[in-house]
C-alpha positions as CSV (number, residue, x, y, z in Angstrom):
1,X,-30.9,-157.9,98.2
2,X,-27.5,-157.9,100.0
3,X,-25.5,-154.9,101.2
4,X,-21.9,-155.3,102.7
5,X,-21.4,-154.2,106.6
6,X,-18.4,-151.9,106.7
7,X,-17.0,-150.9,110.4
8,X,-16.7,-147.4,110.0
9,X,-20.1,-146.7,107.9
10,X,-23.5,-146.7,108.9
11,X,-26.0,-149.9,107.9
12,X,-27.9,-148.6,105.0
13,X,-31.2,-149.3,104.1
14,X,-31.5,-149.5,99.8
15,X,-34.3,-147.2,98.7
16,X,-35.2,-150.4,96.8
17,X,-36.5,-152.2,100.0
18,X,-38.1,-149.2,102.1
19,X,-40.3,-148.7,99.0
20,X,-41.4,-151.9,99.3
21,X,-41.9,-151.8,103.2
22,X,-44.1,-148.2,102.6
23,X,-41.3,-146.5,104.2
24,X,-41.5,-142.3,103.4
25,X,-38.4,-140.1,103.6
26,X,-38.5,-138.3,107.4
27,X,-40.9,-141.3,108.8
28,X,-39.6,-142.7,112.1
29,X,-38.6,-146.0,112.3
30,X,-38.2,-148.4,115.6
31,X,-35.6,-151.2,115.7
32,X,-36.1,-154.1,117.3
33,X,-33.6,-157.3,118.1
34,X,-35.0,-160.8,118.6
35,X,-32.6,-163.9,118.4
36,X,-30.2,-162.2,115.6
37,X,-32.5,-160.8,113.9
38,X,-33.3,-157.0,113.3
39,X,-36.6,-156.1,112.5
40,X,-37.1,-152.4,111.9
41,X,-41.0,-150.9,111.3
42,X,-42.6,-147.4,111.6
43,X,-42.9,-145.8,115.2
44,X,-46.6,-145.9,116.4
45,X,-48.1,-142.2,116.7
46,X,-48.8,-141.8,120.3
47,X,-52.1,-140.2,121.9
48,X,-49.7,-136.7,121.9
49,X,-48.9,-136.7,118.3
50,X,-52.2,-138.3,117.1
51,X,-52.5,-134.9,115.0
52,X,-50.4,-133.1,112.7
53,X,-50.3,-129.3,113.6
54,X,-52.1,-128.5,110.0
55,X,-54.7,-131.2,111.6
56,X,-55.2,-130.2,114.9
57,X,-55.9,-126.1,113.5
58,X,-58.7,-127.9,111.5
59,X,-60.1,-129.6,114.3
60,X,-59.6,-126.5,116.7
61,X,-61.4,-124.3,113.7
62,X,-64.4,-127.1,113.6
63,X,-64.8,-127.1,117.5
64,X,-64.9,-123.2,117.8
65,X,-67.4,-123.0,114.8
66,X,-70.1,-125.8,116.4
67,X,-69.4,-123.7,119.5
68,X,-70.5,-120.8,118.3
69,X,-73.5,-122.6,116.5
70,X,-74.6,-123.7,120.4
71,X,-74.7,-120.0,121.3
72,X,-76.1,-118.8,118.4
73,X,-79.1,-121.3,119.3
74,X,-78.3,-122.6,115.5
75,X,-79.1,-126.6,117.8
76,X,-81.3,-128.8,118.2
77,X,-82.9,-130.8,121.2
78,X,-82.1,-131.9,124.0
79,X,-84.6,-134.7,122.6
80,X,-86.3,-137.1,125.6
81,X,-87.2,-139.6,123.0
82,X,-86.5,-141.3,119.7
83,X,-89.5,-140.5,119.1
84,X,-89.1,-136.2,119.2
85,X,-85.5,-136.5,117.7
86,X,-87.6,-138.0,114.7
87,X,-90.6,-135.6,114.9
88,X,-87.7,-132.8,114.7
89,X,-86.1,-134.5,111.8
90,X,-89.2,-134.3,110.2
91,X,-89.6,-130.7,111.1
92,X,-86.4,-129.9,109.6
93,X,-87.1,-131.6,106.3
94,X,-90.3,-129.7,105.7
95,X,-88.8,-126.9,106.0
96,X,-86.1,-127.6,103.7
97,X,-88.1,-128.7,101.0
98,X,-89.8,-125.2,101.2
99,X,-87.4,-123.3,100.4
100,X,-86.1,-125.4,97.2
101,X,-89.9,-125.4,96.2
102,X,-89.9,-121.8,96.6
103,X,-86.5,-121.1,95.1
């Protein structure tokens, strides 16, 4: 595809190509210039804005609610062995499987 490069009007990108590049409508986009060539491809998410907003309330809400399972005593362990962790496991599963017999 071939656009025309006027002076007084911004270079524009045709919808055409940034649907085939995977580009979405507010992304952000980093140029870079190498020999006369422009190569343009989405801006990295930095360790700041790993999370959306929406995402980090989720992750906050999961954090807070395994926190309250520690002090609840709803855990398990501190296991000294693979051999307890498994022993608990098996624990766990008994007990399980009691109360869909039961049910």
């Amino acid at each position: 595809m071939t656009v025309t490069i006027k002076s007084k009007t911004p270079l524009v990108v045709p919808l055409a190509v940034r649907r085939q590049a995977g580009f979405k409508s507010g992304q952000e986009i980093e140029f870079e210039v190498s020999g006369g060539v422009i190569g343009i491809r989405p801006k990295l998410p930095t360790a700041d804005d790993e999370y959306t907003p929406e995402q980090r309330r989720l992750v906050d809400a999961q954090l807070a609610e395994g926190l309250a399972d520690i002090k609840a005593g709803r855990v398990h362990g501190p296991f000294s062995t693979h051999k307890e962790f498994i022993a608990s496991l098996h624990m766990e599963a008994k007990k399980c499987t009691k109360t869909t017999r039961s049910a």
